[in-house]
C-alpha positions in Angstrom: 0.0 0.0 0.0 1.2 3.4 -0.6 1.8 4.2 2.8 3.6 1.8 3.6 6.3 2.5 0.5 6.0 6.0 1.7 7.1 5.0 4.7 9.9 2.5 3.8 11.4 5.0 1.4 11.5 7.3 4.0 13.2 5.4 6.1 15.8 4.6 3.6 16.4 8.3 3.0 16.8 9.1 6.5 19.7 5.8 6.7 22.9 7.6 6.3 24.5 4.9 4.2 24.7 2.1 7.1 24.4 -1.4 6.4 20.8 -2.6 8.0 19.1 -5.6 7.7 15.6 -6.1 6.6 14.0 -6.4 10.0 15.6 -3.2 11.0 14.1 -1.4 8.2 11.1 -3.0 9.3 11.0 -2.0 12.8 12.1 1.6 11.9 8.5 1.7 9.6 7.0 0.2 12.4 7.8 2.9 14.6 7.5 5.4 12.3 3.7 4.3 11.2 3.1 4.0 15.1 4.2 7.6 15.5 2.1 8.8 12.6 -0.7 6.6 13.1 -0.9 6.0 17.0 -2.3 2.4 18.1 -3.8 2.4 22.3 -1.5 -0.9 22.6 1.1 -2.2 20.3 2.5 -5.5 20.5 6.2 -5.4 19.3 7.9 -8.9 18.8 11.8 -9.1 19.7 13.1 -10.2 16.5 16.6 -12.5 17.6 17.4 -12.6 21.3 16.5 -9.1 23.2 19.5 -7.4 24.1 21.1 -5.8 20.6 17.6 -6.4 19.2 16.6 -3.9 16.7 13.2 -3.6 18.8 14.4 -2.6 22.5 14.6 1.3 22.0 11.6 1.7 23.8 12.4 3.3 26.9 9.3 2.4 29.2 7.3 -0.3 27.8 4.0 -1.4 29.4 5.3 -4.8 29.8 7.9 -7.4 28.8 6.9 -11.0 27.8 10.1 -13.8 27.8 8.4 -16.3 26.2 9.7 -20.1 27.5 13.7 -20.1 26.7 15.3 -22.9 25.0 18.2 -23.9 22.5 17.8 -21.8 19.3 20.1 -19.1 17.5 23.1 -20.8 19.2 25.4 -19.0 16.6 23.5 -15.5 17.9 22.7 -16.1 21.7 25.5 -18.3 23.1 25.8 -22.1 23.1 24.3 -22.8 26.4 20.3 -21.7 27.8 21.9 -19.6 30.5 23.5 -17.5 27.4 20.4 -17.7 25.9 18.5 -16.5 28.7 20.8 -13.4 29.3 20.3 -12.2 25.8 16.4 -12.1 25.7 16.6 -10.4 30.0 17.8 -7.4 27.5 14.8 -6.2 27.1 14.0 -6.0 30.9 13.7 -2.3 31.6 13.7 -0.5 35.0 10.2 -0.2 36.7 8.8 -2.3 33.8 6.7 -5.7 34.7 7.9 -8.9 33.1 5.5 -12.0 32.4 
């Protein structure tokens, strides 16, 4: 839809020549669109892990959700579920409730 090319154009025009992936651009149309076009709630998915995730800029979310962790993105998160574990607690933030 045209709003949404709009939007992702825009976004490429405001990237300064830095080499971002899909699901960053993505997530910075998201945001965008949800700035432009404000939702009541917005449920935001992590995209890989939670710590250097593309998603966790928000500064005071409502709430976190850490779904159950297991073994997967080894080659991203660490080799072990404690590794794994510490990567998606990156999107705890102070004050913030987490499910």
């Amino acid at each position: 839809d045209q709003v949404f090319a709009e939007a992702i154009a825009r976004v490429a025009a405001a990237n300064d020549g830095q080499k971002i992936t899909v699901f960053e651009i993505l997530t910075a149309v998201t945001f965008l669109l949800f700035a432009e076009h404000p939702a009541e709630a917005a449920i935001i998915e992590v995209g890989l892990g939670g710590r250097f995730d593309a998603t966790n800029v928000i500064a005071r979310p409502a709430v976190s959700v850490i779904m159950p962790v297991s073994m997967d993105h080894e080659a991203y998160l660490g080799d072990r579920v404690e590794l794994i574990a510490a990567e998606k607690a990156g999107i705890i933030k102070p004050g913030c409730p987490v499910v």
